[in-house]
py3Dmol code that shows the C-alpha trace and the ligand (Angstrom):
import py3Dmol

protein = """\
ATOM      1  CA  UNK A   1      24.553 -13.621  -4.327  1.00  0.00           C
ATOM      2  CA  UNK A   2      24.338 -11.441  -7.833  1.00  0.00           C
ATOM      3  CA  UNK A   3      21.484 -10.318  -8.254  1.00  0.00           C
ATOM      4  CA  UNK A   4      19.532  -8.158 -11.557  1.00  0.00           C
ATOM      5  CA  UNK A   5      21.062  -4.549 -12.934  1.00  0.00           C
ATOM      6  CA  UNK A   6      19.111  -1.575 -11.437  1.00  0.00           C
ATOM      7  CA  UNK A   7      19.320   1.810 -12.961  1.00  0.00           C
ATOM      8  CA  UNK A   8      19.379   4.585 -10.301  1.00  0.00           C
ATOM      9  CA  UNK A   9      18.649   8.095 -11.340  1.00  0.00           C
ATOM     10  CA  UNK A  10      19.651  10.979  -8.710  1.00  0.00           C
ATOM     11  CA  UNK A  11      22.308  10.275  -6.572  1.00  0.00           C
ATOM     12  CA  UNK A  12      21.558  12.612  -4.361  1.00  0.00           C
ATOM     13  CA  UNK A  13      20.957  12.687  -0.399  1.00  0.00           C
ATOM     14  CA  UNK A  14      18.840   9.910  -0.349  1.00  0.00           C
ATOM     15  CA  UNK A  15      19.888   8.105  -3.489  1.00  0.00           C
ATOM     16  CA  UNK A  16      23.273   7.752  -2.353  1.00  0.00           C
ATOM     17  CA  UNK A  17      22.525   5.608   0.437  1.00  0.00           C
ATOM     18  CA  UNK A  18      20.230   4.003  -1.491  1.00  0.00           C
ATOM     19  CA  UNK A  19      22.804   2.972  -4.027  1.00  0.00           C
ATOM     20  CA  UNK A  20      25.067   1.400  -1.163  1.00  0.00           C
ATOM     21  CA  UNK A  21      22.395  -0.434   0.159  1.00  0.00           C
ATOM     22  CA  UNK A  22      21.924  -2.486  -3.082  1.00  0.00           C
ATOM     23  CA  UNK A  23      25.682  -3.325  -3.724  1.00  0.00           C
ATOM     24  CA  UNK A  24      25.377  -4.391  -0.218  1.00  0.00           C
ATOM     25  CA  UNK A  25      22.177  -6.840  -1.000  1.00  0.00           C
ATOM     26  CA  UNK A  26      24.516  -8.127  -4.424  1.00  0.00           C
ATOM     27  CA  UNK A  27      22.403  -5.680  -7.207  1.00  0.00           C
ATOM     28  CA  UNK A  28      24.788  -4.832 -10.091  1.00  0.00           C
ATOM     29  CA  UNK A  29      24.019  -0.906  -9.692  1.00  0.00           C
ATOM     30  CA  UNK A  30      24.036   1.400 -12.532  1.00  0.00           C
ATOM     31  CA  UNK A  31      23.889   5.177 -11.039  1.00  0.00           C
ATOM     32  CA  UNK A  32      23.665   8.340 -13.463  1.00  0.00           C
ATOM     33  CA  UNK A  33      23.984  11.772 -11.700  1.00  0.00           C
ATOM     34  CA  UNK A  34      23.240  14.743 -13.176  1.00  0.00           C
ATOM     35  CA  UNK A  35      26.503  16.422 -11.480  1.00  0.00           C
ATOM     36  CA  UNK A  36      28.612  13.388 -12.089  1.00  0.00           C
ATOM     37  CA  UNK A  37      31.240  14.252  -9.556  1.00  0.00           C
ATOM     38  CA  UNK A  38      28.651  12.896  -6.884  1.00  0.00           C
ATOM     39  CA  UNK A  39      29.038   9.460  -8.859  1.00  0.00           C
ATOM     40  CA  UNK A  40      32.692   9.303  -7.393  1.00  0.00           C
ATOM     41  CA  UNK A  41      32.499   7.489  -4.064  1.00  0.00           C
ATOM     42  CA  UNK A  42      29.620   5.027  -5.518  1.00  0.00           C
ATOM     43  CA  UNK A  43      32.134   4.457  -8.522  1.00  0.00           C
ATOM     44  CA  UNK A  44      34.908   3.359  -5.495  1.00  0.00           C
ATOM     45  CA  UNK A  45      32.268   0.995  -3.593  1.00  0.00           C
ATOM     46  CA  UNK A  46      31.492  -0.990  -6.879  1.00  0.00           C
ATOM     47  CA  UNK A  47      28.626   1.142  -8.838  1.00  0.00           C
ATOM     48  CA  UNK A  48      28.942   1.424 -12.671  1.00  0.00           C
ATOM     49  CA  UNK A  49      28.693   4.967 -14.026  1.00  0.00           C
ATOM     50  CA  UNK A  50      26.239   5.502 -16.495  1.00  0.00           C
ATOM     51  CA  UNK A  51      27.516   8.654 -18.872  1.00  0.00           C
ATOM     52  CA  UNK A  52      24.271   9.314 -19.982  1.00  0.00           C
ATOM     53  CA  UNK A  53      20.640   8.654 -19.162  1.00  0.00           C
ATOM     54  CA  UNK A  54      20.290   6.719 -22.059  1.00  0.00           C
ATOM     55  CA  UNK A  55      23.133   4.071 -21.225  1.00  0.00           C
ATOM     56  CA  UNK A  56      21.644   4.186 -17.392  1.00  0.00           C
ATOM     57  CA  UNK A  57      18.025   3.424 -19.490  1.00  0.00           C
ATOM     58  CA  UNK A  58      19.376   0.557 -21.556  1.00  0.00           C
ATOM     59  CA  UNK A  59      21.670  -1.192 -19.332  1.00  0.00           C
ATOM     60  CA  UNK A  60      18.455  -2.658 -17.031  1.00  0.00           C
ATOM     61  CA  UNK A  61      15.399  -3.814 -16.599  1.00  0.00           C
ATOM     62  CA  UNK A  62      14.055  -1.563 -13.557  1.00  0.00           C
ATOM     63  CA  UNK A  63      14.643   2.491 -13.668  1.00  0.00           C
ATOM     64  CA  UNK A  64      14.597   4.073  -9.368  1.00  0.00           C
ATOM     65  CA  UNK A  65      14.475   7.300  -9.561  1.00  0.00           C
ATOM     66  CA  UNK A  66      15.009   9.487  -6.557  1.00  0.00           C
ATOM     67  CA  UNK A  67      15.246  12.984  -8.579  1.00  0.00           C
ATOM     68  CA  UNK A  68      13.803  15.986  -6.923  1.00  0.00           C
ATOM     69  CA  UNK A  69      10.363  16.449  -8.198  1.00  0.00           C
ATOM     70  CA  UNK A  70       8.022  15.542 -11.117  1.00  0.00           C
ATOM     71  CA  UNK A  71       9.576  17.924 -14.020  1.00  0.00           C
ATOM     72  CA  UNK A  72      13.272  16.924 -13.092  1.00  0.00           C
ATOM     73  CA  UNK A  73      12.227  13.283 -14.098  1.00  0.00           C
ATOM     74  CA  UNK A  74      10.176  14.165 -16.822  1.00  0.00           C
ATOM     75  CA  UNK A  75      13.379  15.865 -18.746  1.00  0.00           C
ATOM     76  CA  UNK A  76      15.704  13.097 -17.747  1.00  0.00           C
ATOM     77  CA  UNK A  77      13.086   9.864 -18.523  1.00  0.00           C
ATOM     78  CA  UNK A  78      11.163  11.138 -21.276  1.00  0.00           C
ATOM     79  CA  UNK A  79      12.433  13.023 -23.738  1.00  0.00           C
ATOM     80  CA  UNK A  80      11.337  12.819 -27.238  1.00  0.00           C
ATOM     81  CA  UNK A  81      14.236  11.538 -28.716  1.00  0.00           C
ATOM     82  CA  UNK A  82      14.740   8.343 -26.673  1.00  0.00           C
ATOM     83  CA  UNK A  83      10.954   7.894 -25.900  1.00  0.00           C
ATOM     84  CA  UNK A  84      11.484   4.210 -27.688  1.00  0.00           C
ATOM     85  CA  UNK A  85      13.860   3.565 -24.748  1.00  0.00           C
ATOM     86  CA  UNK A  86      11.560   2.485 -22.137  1.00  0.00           C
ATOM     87  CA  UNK A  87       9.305  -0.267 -23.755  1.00  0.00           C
ATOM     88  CA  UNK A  88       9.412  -2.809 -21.505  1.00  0.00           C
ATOM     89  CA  UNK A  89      11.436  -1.362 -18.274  1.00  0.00           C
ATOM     90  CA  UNK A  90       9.648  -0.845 -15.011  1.00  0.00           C
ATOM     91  CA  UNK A  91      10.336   2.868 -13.351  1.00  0.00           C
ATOM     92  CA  UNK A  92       9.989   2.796  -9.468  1.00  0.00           C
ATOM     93  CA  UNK A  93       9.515   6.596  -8.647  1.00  0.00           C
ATOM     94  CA  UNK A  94      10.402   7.028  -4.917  1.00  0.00           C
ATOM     95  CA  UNK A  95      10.737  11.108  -4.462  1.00  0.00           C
ATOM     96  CA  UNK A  96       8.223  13.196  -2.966  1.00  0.00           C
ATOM     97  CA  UNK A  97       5.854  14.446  -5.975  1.00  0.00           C
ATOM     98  CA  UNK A  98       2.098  15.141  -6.009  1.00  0.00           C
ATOM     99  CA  UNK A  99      -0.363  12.518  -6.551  1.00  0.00           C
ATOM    100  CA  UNK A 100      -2.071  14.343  -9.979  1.00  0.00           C
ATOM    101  CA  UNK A 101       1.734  13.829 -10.889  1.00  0.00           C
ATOM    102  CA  UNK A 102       2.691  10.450 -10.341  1.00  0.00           C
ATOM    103  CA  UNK A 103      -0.412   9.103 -12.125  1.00  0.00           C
ATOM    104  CA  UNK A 104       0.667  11.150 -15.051  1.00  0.00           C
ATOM    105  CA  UNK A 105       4.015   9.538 -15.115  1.00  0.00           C
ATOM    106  CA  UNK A 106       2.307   6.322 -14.981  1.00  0.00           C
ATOM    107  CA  UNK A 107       0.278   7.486 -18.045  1.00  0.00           C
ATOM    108  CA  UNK A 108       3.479   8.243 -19.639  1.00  0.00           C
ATOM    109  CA  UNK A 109       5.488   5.635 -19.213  1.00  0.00           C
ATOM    110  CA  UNK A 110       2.380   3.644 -19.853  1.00  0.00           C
ATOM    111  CA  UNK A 111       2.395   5.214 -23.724  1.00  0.00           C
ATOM    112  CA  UNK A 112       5.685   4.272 -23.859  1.00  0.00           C
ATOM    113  CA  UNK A 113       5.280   0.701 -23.379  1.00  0.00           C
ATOM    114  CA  UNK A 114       6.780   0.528 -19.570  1.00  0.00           C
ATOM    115  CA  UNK A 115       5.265  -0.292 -16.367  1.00  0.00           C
ATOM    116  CA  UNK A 116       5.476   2.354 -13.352  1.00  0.00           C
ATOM    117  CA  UNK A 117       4.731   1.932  -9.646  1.00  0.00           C
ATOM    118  CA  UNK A 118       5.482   4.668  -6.569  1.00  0.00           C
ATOM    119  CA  UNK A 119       6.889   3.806  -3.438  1.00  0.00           C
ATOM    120  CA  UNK A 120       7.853   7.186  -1.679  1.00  0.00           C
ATOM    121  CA  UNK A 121       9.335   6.905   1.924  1.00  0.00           C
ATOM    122  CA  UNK A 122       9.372   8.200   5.202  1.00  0.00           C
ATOM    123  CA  UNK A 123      12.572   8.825   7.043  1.00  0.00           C
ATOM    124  CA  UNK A 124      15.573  10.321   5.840  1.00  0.00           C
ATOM    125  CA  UNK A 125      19.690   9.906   5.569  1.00  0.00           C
ATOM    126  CA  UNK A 126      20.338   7.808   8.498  1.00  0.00           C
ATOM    127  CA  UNK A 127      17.146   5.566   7.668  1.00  0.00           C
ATOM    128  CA  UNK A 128      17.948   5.159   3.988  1.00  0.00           C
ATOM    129  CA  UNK A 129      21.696   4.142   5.287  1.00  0.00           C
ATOM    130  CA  UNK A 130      20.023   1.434   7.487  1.00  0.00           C
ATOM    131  CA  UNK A 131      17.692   0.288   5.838  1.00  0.00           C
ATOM    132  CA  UNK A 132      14.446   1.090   8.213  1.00  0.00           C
ATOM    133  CA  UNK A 133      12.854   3.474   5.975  1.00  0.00           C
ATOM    134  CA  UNK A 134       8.994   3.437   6.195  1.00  0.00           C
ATOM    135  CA  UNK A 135       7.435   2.800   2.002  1.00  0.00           C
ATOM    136  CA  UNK A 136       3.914   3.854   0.673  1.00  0.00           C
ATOM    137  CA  UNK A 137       3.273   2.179  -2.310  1.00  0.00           C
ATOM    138  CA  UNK A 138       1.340   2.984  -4.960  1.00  0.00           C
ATOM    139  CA  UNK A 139       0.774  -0.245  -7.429  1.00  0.00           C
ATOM    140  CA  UNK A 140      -1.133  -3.259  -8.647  1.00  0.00           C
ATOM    141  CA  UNK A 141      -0.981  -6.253  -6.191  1.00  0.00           C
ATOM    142  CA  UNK A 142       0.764  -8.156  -8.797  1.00  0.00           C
ATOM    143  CA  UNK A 143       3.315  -5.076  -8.865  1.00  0.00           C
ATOM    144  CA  UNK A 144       3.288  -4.988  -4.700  1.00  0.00           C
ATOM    145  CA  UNK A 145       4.534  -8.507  -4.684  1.00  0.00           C
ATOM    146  CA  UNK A 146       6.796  -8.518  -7.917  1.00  0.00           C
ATOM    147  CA  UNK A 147       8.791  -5.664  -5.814  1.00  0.00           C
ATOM    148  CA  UNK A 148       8.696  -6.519  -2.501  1.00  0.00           C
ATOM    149  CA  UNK A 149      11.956  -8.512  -2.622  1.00  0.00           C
ATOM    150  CA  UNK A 150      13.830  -5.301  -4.107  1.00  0.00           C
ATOM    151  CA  UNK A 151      11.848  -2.744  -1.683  1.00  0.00           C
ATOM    152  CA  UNK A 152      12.954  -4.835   1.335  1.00  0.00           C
ATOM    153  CA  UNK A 153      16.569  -3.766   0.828  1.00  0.00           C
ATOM    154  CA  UNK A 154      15.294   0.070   1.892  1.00  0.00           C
ATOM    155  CA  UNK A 155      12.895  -0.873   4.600  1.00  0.00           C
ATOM    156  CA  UNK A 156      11.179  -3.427   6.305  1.00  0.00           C
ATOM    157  CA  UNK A 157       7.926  -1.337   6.698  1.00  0.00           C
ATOM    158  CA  UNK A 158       6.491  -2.127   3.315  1.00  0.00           C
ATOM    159  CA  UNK A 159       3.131  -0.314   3.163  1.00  0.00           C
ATOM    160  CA  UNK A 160       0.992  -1.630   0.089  1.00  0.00           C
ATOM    161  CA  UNK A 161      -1.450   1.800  -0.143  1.00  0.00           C
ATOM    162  CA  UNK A 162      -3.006   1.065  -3.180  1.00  0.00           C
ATOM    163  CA  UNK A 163      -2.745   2.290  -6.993  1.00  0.00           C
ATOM    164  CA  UNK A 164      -0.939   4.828  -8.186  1.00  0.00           C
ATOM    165  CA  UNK A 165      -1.260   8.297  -6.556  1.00  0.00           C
ATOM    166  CA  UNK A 166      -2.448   6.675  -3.011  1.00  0.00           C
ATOM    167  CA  UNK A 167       1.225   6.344  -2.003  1.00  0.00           C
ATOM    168  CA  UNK A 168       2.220   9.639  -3.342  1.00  0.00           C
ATOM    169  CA  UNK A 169      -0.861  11.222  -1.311  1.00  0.00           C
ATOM    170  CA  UNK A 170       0.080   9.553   1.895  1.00  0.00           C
ATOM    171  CA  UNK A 171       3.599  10.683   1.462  1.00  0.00           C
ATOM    172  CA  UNK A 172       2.170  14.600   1.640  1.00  0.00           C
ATOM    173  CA  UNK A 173       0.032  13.819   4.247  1.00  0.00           C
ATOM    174  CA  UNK A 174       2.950  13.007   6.571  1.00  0.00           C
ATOM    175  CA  UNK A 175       5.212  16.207   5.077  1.00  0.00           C
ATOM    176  CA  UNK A 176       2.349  18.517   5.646  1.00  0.00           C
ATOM    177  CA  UNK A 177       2.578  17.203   9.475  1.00  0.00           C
ATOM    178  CA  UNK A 178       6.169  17.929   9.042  1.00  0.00           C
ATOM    179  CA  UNK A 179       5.960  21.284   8.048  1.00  0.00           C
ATOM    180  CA  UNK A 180       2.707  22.061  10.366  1.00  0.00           C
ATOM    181  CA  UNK A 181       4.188  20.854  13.512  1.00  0.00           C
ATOM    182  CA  UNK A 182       8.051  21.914  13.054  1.00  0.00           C
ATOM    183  CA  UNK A 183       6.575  25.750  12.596  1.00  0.00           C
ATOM    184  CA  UNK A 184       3.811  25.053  15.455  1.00  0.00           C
ATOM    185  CA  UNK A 185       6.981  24.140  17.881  1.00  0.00           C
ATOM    186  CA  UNK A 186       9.272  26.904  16.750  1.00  0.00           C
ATOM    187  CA  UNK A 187       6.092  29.261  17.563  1.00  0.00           C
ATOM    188  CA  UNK A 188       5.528  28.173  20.958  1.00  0.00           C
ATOM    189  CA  UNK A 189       9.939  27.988  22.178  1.00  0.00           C
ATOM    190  CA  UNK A 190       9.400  31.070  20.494  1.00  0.00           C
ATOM    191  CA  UNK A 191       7.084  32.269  23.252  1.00  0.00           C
ATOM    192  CA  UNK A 192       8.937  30.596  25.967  1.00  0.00           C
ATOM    193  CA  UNK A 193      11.991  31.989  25.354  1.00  0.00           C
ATOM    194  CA  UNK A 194      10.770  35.297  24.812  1.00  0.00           C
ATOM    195  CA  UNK A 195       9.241  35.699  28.085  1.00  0.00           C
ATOM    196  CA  UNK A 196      11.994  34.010  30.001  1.00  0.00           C
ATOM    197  CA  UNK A 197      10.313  30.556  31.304  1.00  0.00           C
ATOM    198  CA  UNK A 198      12.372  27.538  31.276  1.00  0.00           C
ATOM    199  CA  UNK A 199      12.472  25.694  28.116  1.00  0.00           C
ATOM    200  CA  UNK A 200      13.535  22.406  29.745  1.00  0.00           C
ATOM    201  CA  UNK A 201      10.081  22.869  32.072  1.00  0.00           C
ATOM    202  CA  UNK A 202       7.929  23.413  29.107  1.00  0.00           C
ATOM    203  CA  UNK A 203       9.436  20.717  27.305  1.00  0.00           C
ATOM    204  CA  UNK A 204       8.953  18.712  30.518  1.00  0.00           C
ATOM    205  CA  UNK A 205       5.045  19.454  30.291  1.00  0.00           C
ATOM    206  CA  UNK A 206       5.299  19.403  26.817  1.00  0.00           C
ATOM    207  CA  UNK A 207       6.543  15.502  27.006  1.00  0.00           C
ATOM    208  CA  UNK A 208       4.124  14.307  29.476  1.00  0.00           C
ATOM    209  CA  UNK A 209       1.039  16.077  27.933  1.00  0.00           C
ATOM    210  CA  UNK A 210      -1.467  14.510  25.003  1.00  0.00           C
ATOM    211  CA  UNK A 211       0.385  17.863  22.536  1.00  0.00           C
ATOM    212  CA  UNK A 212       3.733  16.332  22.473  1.00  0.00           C
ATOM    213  CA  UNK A 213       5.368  14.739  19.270  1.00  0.00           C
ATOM    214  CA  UNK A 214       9.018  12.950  19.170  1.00  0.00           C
ATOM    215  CA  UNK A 215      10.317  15.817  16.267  1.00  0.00           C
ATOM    216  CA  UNK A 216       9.883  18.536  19.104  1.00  0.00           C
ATOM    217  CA  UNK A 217      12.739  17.077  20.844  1.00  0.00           C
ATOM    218  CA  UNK A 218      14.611  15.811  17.312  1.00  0.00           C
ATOM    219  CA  UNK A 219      14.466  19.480  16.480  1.00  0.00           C
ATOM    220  CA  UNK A 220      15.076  21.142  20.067  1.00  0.00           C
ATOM    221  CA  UNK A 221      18.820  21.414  19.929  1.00  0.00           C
ATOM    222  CA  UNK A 222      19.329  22.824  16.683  1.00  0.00           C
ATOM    223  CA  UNK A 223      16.325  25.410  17.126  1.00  0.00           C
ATOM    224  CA  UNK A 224      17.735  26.405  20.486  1.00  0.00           C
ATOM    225  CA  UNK A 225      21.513  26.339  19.027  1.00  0.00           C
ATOM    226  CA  UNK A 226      20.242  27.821  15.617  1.00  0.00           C
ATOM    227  CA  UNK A 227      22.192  25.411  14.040  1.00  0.00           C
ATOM    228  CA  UNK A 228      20.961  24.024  10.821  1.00  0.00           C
ATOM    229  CA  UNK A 229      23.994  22.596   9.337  1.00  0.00           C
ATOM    230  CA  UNK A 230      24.458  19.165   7.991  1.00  0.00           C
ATOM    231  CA  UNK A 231      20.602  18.683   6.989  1.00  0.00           C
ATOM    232  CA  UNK A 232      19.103  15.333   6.106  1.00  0.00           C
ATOM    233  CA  UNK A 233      15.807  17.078   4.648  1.00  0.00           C
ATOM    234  CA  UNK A 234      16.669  20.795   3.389  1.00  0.00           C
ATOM    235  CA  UNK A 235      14.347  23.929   3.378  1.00  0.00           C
ATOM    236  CA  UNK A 236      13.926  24.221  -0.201  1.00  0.00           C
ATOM    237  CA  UNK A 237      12.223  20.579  -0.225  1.00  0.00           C
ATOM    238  CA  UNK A 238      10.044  21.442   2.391  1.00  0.00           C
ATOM    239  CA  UNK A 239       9.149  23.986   0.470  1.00  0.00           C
ATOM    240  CA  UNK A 240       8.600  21.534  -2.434  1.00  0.00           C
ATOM    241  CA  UNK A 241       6.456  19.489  -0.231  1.00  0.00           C
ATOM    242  CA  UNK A 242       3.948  22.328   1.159  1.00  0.00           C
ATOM    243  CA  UNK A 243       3.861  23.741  -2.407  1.00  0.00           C
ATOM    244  CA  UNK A 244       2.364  20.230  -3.499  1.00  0.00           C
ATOM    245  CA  UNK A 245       0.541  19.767  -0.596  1.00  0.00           C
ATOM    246  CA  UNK A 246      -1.251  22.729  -1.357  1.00  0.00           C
ATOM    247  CA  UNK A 247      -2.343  22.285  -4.710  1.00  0.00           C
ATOM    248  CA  UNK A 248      -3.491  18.468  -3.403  1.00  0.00           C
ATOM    249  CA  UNK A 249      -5.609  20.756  -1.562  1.00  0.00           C
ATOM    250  CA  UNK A 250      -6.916  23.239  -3.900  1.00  0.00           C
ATOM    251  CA  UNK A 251      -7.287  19.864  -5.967  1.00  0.00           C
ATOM    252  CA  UNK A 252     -10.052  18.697  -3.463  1.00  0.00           C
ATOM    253  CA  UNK A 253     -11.505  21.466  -2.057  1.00  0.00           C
ATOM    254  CA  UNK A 254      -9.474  21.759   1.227  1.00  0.00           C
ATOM    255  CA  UNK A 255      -8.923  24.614   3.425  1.00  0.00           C
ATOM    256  CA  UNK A 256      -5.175  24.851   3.605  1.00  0.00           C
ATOM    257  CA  UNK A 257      -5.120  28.835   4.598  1.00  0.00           C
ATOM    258  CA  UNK A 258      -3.075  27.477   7.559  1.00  0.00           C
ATOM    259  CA  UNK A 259      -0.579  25.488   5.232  1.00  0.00           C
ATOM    260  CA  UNK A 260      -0.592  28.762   3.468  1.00  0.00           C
ATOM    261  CA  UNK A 261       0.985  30.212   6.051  1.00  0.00           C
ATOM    262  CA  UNK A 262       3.348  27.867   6.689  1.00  0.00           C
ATOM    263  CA  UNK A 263       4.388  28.048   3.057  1.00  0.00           C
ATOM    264  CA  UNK A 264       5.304  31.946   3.607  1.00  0.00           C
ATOM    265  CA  UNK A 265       7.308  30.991   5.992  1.00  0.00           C
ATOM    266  CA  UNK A 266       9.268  28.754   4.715  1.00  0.00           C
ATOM    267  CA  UNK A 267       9.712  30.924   1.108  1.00  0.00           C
ATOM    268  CA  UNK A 268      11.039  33.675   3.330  1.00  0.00           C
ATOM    269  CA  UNK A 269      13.887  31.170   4.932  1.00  0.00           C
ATOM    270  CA  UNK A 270      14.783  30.339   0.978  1.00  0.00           C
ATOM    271  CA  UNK A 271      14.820  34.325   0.423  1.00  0.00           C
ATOM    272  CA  UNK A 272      16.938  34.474   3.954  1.00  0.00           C
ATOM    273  CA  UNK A 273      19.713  31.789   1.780  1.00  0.00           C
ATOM    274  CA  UNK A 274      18.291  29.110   4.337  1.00  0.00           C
ATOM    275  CA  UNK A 275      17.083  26.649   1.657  1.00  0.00           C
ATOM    276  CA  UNK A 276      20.119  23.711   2.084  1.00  0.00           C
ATOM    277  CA  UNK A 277      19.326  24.251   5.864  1.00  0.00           C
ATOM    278  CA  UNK A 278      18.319  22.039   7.339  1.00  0.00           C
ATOM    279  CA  UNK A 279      14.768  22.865   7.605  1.00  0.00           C
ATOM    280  CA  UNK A 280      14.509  23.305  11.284  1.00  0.00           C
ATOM    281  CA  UNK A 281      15.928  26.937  10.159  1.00  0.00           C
ATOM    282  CA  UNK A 282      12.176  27.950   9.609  1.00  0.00           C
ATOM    283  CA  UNK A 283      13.018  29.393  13.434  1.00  0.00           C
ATOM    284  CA  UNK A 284      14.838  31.623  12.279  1.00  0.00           C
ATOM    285  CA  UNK A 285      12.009  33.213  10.628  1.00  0.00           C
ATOM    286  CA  UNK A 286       9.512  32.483  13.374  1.00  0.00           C
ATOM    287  CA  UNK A 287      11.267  33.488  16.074  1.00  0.00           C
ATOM    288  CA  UNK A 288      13.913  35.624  14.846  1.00  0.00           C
ATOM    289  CA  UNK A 289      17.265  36.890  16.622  1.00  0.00           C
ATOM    290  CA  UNK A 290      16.863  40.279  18.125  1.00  0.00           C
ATOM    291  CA  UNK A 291      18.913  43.002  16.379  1.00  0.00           C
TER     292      UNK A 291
END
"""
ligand_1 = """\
48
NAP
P 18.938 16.116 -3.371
O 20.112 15.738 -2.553
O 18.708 17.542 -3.704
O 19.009 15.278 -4.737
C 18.197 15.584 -5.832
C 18.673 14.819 -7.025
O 17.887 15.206 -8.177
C 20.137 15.120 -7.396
O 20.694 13.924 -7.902
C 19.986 16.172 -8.481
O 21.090 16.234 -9.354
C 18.769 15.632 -9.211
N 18.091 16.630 -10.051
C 17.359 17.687 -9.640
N 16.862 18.360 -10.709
C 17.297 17.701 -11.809
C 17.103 17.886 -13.188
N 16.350 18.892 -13.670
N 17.699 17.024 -14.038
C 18.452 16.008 -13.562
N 18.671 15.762 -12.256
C 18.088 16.602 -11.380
O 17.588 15.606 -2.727
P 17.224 14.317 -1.858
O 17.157 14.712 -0.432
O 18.034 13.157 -2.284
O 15.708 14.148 -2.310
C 15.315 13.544 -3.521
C 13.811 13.323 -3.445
O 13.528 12.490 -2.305
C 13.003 14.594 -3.240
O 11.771 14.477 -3.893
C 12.795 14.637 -1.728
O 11.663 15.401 -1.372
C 12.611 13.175 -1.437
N 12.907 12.766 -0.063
C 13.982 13.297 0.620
C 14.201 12.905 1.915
C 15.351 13.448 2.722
O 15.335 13.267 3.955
N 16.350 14.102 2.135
C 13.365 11.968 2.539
C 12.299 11.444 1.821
C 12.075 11.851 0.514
P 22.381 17.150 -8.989
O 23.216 16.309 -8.072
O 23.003 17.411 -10.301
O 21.849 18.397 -8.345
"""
view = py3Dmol.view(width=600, height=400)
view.addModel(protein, "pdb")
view.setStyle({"model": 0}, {"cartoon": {"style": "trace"}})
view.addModel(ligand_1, "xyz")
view.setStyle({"model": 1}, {"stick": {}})
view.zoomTo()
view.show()
């Protein structure tokens, strides 16, 4: 079945798979990439290139974009110069960005005659490729229904969170868990390695007790092999995420000192040249090798 045009902007890690996944559901795909070589193997599975983000802006209705953070989408949506552009396109934002931000997109694009919603996600590569990733949106219920049909292709977990900003803020909440328990866990192997106890009996204990979580043993092997290679989710966008996180927090008069913490850890892994690690490679700062 053919179905509409969608523009995708950021084929990246996630919008890659993303991009297959509509071909697959019969969307005519438009993809721009900033580095265009990454628009090569979604060229050979039936995408259409889009030289520009101009062409990618006029040649459909609805804009994804799955760019890194709030300023990178700024400079490639709204630009002065092609501000008439948008007037009447929809832009579904799905990256991580800050609440505060993604209602000021929605202001923009607002002023510029277009509609916006948010529908970040949890889960990564191998969920985008399958389909099962987990959405937060963030839109009117006329908007929730309009896109349920097109959100389904990414997920069946379709979480309607409530206007604009409310998906973006659940999205941090769950990254902030992220960060807080991957360095908690690296911590405490830390410990038990350290002093020479078993790791597979304190991840026994760990597994049976009311403390564990299912990313202590996602992230086990590569902490205990100190091998970060091949990341789904890198350092530098955890770092992204903690940085937002925190100003959500200074935003509402949290205490984030831990989170704070956290975030100086995972700034020195990005000094350390750790930040396309995956971001299990926080260990290595934690718990570092012994000279
Ligand atoms: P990625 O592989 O680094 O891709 C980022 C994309 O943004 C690339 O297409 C990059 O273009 C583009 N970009 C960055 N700055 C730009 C700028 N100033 N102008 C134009 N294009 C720019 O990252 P990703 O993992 O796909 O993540 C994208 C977003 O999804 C992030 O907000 C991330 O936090 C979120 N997310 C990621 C995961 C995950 O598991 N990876 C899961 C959930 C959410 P180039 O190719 O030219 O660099």
């Amino acid at each position: 079945m053919k179905r509409e045009t969608i523009a995708l902007f950021g084929a990246g890690l996630m919008g890659a798979p993303i991009v297959e996944r509509l071909l697959d559901a019969g969307y005519k795909v438009v993809v721009w990439n900033r580095s265009p070589e990454k628009l090569e193997p979604l060229v050979e599975k039936g995408a259409l290139r889009a030289e520009s983000p101009a062409q990618a802006v006029r040649s459909a209705e609805v804009l994804i974009t799955w760019l890194t953070d709030q300023r990178a989408i700024q400079e490639v949506l709204f630009p002065a110069e092609r501000a008439s552009l948008l007037a009447g396109k929809t832009i579904l934002q799905m990256a991580t960005i800050g609440p505060s931000h993604s209602r000021g997109l929605e202001d923009a694009a607002i002023a510029h005659g277009a509609e916006y919603l948010e529908a970040p996600v949890l889960g990564s590569i191998p969920e985008a490729k399958s389909g099962k990733l987990l959405l937060m949106v963030g839109a009117t219920e006329p908007q929730f229904a309009r896109f349920t049909p097109l959100l389904s292709v990414f997920g069946e977990n379709i979480v309607h969170v409530g206007e604009v900003g409310k998906g973006a803020a659940m999205k941090l909440a769950f990254n902030q868990l992220i960060a807080g328990l991957t360095a908690s866990f690296s911590l405490s192997l830390g410990l038990i390695q350290k002093e020479g106890v078993r790791v597979e009996q304190f991840m026994d204990m760990l597994r049976d007790s009311a403390l564990y979580a299912p990313t202590f043993d996602k992230k086990l092997v590569r902490m205990l092999e100190r091998d970060y290679s091949n990341p789904n989710f890198p350092t530098r966008h955890l770092l992204k995420d903690t940085e937002l996180f925190l100003d959500a927090a200074d935003e509402h008069g949290l205490t984030a000192s831990a989170l704070e913490g956290v975030r100086d850890v995972v700034s020195i892994a990005l000094a350390k040249g750790l930040g396309d690690a995956d971001y299990s490679a926080i260990n290595d700062v934690i718990s570092p090798v012994k000279e």
